[in-house]
KEZA-54342 format. One line per field, with one value per residue: residue number from 0; residue in three letters; x, y, z of N, C-alpha, C in turn. Coordinates in pm, whole numbers, plus 50000, padded with zeros to 5 digits. Layout:
BEGIN
num = (NUM ...)
residu = (ALA ...)
n_xx = (X ...)
n_yy = (Y ...)
n_zz = (Z ...)
ca_xx = (X ...)
ca_yy = (Y ...)
ca_zz = (Z ...)
c_xx = (X ...)
c_yy = (Y ...)
c_zz = (Z ...)
END
This chain:
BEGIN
num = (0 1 2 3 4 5 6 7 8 9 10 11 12 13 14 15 16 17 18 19 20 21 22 23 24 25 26 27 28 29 30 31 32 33 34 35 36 37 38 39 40 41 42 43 44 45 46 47 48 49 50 51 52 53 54 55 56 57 58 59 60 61 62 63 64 65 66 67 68 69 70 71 72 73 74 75 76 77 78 79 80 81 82 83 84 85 86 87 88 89 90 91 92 93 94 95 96 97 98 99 100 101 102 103 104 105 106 107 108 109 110 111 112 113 114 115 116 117 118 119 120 121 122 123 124 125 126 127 128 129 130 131 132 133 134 135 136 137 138 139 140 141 142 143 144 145 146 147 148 149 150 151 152 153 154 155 156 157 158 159 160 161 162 163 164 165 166 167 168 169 170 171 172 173 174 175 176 177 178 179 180 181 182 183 184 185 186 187 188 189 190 191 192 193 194 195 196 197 198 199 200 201 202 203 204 205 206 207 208 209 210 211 212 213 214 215 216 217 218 219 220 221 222 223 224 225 226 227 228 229 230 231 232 233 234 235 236 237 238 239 240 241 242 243 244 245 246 247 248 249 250 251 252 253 254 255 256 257 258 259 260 261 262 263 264 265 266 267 268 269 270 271 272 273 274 275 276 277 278 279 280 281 282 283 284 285 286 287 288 289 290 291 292 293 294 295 296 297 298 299 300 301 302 303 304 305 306 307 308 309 310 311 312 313 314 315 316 317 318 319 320 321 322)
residu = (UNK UNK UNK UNK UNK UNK UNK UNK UNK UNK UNK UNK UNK UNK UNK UNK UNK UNK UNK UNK UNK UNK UNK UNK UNK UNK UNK UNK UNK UNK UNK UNK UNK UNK UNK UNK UNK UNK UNK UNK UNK UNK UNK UNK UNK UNK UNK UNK UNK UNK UNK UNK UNK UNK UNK UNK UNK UNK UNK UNK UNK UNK UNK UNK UNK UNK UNK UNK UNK UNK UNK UNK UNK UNK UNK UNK UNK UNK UNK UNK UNK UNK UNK UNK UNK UNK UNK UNK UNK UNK UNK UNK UNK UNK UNK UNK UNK UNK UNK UNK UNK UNK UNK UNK UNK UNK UNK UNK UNK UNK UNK UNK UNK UNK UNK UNK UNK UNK UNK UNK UNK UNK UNK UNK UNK UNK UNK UNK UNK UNK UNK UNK UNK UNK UNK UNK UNK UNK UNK UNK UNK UNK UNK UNK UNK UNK UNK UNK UNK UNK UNK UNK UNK UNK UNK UNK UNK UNK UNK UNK UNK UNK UNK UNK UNK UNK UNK UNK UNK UNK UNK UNK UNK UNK UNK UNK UNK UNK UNK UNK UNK UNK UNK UNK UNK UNK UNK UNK UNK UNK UNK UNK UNK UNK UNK UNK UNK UNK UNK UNK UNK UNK UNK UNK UNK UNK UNK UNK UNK UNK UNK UNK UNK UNK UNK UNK UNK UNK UNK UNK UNK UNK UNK UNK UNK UNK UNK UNK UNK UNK UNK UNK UNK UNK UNK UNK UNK UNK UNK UNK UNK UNK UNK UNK UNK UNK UNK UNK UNK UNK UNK UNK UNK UNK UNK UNK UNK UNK UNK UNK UNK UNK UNK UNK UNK UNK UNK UNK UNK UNK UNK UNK UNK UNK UNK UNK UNK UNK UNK UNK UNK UNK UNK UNK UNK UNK UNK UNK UNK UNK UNK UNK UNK UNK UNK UNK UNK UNK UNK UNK UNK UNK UNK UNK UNK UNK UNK UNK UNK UNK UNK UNK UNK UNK UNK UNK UNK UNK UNK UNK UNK UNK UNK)
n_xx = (50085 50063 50224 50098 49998 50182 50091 50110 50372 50332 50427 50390 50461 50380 50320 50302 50193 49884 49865 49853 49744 49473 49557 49835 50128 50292 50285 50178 50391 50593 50509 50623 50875 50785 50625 50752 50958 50871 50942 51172 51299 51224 51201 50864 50682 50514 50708 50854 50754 50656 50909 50983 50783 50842 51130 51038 50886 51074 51233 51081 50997 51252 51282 51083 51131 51323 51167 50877 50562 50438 50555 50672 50666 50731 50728 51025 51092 50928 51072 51261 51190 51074 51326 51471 51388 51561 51734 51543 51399 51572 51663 51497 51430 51693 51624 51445 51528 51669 51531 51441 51677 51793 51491 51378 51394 51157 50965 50905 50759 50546 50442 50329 50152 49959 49874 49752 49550 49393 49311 49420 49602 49461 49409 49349 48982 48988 49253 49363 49249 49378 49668 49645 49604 49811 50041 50030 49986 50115 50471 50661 50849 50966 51111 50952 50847 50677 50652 50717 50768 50846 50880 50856 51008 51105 51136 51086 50867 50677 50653 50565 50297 50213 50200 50045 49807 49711 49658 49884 49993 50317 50427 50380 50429 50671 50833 51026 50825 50692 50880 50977 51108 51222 51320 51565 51534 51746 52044 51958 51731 51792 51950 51739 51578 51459 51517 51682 51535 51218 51296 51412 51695 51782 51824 51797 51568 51424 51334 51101 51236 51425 51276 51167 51434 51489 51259 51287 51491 51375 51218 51374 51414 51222 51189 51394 51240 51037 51161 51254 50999 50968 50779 50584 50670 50455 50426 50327 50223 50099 50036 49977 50089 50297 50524 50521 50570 50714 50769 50497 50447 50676 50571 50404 50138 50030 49887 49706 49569 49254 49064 48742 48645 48947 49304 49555 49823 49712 49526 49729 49926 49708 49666 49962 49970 49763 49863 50056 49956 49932 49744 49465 49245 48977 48997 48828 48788 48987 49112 49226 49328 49413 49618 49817 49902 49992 50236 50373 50429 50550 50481 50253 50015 49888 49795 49644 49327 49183 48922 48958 49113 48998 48942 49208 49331 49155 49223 49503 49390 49286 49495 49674 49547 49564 49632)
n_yy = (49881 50164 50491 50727 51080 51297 51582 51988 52153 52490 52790 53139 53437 53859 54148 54472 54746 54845 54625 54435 54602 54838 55070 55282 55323 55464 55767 55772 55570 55799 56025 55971 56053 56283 56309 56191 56391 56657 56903 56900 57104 56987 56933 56994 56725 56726 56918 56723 56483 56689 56745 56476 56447 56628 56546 56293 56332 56543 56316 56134 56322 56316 56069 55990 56094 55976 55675 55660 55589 55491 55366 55170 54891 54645 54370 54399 54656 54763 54720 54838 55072 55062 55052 55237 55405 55419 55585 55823 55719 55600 55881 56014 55834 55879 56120 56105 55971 56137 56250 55993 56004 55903 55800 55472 55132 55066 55274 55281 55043 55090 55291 55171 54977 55152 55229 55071 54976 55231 55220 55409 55226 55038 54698 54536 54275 53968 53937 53827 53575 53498 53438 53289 53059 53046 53028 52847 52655 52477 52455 52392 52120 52093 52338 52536 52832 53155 53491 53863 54081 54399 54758 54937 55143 55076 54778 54680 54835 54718 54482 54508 54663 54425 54217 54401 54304 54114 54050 54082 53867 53781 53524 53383 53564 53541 53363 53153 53100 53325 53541 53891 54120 54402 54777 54944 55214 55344 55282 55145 55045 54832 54690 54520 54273 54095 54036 53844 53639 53609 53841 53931 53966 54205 54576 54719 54763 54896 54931 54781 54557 54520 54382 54150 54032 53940 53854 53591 53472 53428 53220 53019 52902 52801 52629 52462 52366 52225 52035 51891 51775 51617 51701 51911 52274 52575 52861 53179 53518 53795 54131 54492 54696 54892 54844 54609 54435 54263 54053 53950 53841 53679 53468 53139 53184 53513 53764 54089 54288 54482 54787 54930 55261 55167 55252 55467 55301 55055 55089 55208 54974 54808 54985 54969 54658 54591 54808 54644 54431 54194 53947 54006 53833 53797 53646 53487 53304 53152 52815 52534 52290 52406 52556 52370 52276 52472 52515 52288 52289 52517 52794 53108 53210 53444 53758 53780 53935 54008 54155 54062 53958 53713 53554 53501 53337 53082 53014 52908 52674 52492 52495 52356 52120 52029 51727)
n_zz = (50000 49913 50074 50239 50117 50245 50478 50412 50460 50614 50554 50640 50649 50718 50665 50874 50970 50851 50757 50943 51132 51120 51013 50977 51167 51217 51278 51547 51724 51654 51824 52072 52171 52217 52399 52570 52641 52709 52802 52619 52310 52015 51687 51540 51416 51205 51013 50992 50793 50638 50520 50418 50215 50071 49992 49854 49648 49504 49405 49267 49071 48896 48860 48704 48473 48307 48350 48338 48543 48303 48109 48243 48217 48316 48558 48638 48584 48792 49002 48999 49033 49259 49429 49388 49618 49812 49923 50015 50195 50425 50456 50598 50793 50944 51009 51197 51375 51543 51718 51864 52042 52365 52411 52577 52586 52780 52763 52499 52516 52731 52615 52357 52435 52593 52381 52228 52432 52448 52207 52032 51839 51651 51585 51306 51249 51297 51320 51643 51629 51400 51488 51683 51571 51384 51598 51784 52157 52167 52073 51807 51745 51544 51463 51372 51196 51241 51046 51066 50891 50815 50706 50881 51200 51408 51598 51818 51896 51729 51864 52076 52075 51932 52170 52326 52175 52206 52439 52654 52680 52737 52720 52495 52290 52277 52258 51969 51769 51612 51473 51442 51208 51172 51171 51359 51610 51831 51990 52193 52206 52026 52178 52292 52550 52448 52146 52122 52102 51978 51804 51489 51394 51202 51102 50843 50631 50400 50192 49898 49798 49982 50217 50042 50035 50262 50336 50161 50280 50543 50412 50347 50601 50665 50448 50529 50805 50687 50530 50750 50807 50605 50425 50208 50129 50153 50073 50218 50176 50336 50287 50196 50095 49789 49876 49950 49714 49604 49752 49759 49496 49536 49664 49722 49758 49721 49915 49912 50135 50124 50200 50241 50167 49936 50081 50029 49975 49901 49711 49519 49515 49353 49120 49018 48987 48805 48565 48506 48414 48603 48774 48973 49227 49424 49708 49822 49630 49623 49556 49726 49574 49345 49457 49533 49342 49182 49375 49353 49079 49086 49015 49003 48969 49000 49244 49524 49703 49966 50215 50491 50720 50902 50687 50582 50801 50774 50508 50634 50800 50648 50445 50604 50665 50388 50154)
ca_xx = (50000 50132 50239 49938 50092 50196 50068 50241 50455 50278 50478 50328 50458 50305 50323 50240 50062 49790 49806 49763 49662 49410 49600 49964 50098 50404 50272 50162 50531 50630 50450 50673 50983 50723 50520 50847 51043 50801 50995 51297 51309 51185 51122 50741 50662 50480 50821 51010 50654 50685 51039 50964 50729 50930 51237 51008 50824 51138 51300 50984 50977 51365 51287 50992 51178 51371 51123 50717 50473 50341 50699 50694 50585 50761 50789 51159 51125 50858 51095 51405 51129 51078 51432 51534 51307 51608 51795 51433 51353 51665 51677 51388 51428 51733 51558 51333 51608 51726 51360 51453 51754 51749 51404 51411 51256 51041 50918 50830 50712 50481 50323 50219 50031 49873 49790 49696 49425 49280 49277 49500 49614 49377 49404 49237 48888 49042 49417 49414 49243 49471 49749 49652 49618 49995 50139 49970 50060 50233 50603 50659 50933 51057 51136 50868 50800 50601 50749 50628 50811 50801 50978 50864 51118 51086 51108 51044 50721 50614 50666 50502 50146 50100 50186 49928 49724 49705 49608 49974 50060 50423 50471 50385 50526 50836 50868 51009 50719 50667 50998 51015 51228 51196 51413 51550 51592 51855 52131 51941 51632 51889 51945 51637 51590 51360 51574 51729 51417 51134 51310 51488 51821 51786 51786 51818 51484 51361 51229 51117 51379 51476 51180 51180 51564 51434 51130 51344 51551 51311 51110 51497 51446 51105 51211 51419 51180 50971 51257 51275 50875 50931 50637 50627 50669 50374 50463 50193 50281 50013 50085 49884 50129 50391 50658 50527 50532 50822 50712 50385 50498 50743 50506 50304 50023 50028 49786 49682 49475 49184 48959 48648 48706 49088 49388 49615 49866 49585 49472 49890 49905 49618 49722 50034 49936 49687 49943 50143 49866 49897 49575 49395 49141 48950 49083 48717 48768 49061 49076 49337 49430 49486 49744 49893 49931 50140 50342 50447 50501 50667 50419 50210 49919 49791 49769 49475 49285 49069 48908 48917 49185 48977 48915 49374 49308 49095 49299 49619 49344 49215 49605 49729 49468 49542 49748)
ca_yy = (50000 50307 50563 50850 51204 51414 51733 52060 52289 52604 52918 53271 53605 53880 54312 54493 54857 54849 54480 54365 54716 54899 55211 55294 55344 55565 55838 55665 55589 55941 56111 55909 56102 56432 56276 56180 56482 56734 57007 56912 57103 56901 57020 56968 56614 56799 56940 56573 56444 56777 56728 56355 56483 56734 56460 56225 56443 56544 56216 56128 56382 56322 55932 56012 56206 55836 55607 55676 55484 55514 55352 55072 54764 54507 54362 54470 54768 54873 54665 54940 55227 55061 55051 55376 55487 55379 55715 55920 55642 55626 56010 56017 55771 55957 56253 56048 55898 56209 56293 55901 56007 55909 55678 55372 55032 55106 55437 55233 54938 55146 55366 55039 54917 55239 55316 54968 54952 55340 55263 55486 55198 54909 54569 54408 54195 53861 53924 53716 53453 53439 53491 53206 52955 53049 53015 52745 52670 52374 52456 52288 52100 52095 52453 52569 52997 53250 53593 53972 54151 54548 54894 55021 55192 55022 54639 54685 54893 54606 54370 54568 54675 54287 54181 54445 54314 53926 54096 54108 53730 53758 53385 53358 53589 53519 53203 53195 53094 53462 53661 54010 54145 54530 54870 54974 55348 55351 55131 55146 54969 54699 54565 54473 54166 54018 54056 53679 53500 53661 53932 53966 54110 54331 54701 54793 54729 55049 54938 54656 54424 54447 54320 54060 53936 53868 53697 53424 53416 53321 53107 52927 52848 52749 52482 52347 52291 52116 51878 51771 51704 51543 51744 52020 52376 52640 52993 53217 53629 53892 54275 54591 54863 54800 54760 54421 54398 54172 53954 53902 53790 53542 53373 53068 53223 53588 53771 54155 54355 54599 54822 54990 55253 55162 55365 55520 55210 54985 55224 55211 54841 54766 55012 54856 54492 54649 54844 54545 54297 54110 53911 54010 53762 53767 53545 53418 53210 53077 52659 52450 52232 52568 52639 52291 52274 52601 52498 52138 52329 52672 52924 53156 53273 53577 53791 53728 53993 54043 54270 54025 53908 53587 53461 53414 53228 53025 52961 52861 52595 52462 52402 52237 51965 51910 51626)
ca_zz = (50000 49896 50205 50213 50085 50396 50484 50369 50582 50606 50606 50747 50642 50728 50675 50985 50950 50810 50689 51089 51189 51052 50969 50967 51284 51235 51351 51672 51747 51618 51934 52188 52217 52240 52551 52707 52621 52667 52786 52504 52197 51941 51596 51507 51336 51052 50975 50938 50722 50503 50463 50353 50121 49913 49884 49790 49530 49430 49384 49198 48917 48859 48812 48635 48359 48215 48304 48413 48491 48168 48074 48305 48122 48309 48673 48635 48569 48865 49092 48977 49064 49395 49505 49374 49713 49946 50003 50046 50287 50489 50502 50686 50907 50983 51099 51291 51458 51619 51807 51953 52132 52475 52430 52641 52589 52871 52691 52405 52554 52814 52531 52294 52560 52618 52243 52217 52507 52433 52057 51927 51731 51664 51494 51195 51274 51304 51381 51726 51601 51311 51590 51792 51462 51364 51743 51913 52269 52174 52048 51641 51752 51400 51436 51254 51264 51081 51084 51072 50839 50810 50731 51033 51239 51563 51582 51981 51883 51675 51964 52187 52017 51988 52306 52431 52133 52262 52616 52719 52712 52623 52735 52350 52167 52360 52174 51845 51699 51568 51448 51346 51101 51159 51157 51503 51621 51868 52024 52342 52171 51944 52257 52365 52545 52350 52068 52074 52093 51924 51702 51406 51393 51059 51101 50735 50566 50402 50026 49833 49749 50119 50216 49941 50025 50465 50278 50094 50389 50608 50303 50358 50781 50659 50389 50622 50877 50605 50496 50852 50826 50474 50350 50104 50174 50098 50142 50202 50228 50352 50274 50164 49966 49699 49962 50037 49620 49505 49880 49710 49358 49537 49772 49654 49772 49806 49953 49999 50235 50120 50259 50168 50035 49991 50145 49931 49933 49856 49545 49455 49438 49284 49031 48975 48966 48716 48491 48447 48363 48716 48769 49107 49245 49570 49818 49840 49541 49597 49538 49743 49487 49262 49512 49543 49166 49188 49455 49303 48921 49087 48922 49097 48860 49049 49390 49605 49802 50066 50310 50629 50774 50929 50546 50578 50881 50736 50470 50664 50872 50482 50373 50698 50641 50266 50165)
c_xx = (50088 50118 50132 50064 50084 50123 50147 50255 50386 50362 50458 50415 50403 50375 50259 50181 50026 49798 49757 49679 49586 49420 49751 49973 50250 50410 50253 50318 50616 50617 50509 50774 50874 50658 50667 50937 50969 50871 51155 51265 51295 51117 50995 50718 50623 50586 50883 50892 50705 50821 51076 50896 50765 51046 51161 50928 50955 51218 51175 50987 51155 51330 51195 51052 51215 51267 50980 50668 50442 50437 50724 50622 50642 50763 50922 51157 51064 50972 51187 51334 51134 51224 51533 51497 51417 51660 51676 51430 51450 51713 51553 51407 51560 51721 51507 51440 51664 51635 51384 51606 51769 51604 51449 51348 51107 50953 50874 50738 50528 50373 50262 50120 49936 49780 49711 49512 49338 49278 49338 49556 49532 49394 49307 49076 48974 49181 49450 49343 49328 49583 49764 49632 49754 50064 50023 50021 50160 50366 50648 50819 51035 51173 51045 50818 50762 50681 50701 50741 50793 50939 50960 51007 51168 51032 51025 50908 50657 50567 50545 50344 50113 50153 50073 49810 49642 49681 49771 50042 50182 50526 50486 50442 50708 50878 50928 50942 50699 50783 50947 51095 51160 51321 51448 51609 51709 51933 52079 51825 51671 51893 51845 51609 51514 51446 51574 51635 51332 51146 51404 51628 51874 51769 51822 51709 51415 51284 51186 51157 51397 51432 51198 51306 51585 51352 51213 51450 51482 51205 51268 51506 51337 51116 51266 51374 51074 50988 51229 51146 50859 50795 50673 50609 50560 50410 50353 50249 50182 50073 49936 49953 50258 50530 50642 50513 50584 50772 50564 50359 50601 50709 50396 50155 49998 49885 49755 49531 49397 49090 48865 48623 48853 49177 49468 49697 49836 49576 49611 49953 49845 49645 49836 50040 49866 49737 50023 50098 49891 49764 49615 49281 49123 48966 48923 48694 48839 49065 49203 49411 49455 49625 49857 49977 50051 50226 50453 50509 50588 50598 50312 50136 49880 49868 49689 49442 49162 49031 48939 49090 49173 48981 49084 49380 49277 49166 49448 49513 49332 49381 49676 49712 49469 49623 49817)
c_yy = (50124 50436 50737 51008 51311 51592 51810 52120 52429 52747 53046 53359 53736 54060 54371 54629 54836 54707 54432 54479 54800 55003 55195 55375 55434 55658 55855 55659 55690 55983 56060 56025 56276 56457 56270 56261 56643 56875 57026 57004 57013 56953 56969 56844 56641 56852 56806 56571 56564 56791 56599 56368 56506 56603 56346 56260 56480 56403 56169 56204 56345 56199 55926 56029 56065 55768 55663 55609 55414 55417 55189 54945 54650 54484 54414 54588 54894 54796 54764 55083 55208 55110 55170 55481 55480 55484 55804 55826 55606 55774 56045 55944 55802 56104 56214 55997 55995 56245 56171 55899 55973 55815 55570 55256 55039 55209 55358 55158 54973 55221 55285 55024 55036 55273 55221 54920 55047 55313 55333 55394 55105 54790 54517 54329 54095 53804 53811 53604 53375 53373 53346 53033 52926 53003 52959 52728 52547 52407 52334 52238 52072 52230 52579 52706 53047 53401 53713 54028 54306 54623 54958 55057 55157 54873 54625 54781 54770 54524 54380 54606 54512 54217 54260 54371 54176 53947 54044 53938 53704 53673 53359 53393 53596 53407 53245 53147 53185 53566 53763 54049 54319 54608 54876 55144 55422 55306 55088 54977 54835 54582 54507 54333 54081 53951 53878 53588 53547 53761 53893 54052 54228 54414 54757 54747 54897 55040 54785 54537 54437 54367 54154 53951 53910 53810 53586 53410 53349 53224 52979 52871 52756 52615 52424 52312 52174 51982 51810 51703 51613 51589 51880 52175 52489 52759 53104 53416 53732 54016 54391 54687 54790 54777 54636 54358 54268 54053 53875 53800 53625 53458 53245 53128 53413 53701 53982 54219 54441 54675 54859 55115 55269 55246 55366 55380 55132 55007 55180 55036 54786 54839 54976 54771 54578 54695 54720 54451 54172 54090 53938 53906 53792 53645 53425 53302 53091 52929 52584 52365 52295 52560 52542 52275 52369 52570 52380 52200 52474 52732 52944 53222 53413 53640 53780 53861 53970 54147 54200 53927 53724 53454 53412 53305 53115 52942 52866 52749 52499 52411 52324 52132 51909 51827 51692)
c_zz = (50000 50022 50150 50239 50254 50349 50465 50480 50564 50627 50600 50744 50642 50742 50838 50972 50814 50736 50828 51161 51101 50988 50965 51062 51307 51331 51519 51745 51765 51766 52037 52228 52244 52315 52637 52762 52646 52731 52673 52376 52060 51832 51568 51411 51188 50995 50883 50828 50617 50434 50352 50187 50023 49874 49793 49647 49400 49354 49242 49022 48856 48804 48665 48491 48261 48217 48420 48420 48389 48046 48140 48303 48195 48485 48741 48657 48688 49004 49106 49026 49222 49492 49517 49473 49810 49987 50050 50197 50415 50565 50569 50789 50967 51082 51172 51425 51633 51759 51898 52034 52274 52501 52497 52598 52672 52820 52605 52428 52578 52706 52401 52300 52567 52536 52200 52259 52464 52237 51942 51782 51781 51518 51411 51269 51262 51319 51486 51729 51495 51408 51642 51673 51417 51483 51809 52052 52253 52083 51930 51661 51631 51358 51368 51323 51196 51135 51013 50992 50781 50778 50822 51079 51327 51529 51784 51948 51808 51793 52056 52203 52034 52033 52378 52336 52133 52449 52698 52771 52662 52660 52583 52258 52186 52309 52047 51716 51521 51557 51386 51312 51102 51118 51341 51533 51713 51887 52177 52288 52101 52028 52328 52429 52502 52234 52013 52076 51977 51777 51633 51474 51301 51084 50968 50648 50527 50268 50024 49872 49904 50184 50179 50016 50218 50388 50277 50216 50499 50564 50316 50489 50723 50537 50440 50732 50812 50514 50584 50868 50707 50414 50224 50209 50049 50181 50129 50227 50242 50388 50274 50095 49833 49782 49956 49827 49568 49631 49806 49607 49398 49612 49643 49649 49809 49857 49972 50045 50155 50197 50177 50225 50064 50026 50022 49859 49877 49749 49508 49421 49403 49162 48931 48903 48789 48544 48434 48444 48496 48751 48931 49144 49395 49617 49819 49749 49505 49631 49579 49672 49388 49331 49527 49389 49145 49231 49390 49132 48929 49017 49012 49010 48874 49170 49419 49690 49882 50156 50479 50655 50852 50797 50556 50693 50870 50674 50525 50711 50728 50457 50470 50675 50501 50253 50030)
END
């Protein structure tokens, strides 16, 4: 009797504002060093933002001039627009850096939690049930982890929103279940002790391709936990702007976020995809042995969206159980 096909390895990537949170939570973060500092000098946030603006505006019409949208016929070619964002995006988070002088973990930690409970920032419909489908209480002795990947600026602000956003159980995310792969803003915050379990050690993610080249690194922990299960590996990647673009394209399954009506990023990769003849489908349609088919021939037909975050849940429960 022939041995019955194993289940696949499931692997869980995942954007964090506004793909787990409902908004983009920069600003949120921003306002720390201006609660804790409040008699410091501190130039006005609308300052750094309008400063962001103009380089990026300018950077924009300069690129514009060789190649435009209007110009950009190929995956290649929007991948060379993406990456050409890294000095705007670095020089900003430069400026930002300076306002976190002196921040503490505790300072970050403390105002998470705070923005967490009053709302300031709030999570997706179905986040900690996703949450608690990815990181079970039992420990995948294979090794097996899904992992949060962001440009955020703060990997310890990541941490920290969801730990308050799992009601502060950070027996769990203390595991490494759940890595993040963030930016970090000082050397105070680098060392965090979290760091060696739970976090990433990357502080240089600011475009694209950076993105992209932590994906296949951790799509590389994740095939080898699926050797040691002898099963196949299905990579699954949930985003929302064209940062998370080239992540999307190289997942078996990728996946993004919309709202109604969508946010700008939203609107910008759907445009995209759009421009360069990338099929979109709602997630609602999607057919497990569609996705097995892909996985076993290496081709990835589409992106998938949705508005709900429980419908990816779903999905990860749906490919555990196929053979």
């Amino acid at each position: 009797m022939a041995d019955a096909p194993s289940r696949p390895h499931i692997h869980v990537a995942l954007d964090f504002d506004s793909t787990l949170t409902t908004s983009d939570t920069l600003a949120e973060l921003a306002s720390i060093p201006y609660a804790t500092f409040k008699g410091k000098d501190l130039p006005p946030f609308a300052d750094l933002v309008e400063a962001y603006s103009k380089d990026l505006a300018a950077h924009t019409e300069s690129f514009n001039e060789s190649l435009p949208p209007s110009k950009r016929h190929s995956v290649h070619d929007e991948i060379k627009w993406l990456n050409s964002l890294r000095k705007v995006e670095c020089d900003s988070e430069a400026r930002v850096q300076k306002l976190f002088d002196g921040v503490t973990r505790r300072d970050i930690h403390k105002a998470a939690c705070a923005k967490v409970d009053n709302g300031d920032v709030c999570f997706r419909d179905g986040w900690l049930d996703l949450y608690r489908k990815l990181v079970p209480k039992e420990v995948d002795v294979t090794g097996a982890c899904h992992d949060v990947i962001s440009v955020n600026w703060s990997r310890k602000w990541i941490w920290s929103c969801l730990y308050a956003s799992v009601g502060g159980n950070a027996g769990e995310l203390l595991r490494p279940d759940l890595r993040i792969w963030a930016n970090e803003l000082n050397e105070e915050l680098e060392r965090d002790d979290h760091a060696s379990i739970a976090m990433g050690q990357r502080s240089d993610l600011k475009t694209s391709e950076d993105k992209a080249e932590q994906y296949r690194e951790c799509k590389g922990f994740a095939k080898q936990a699926a050797t040691r299960k002898h099963a196949e590996l299905v990579s699954v990647y949930v985003g929302d702007s064209t940062t998370d673009f080239e992540c999307l394209l190289d997942a078996d399954v990728g996946i993004c976020l919309r709202d109604k009506p969508m946010r700008s990023g939203q609107r910008e990769l759907m445009d995209t995809c759009e421009r360069l003849k990338i099929d979109l489908r709602p997630l609602s349609q999607l057919d497990i042995s569609t996705v097995m088919h892909q996985v076993r021939h290496e081709s990835s037909a589409c992106i998938w969206w949705t508005e709900s975050l429980s419908l990816v849940g779903e999905l990860f429960e749906e490919l555990k159980g196929s053979p």
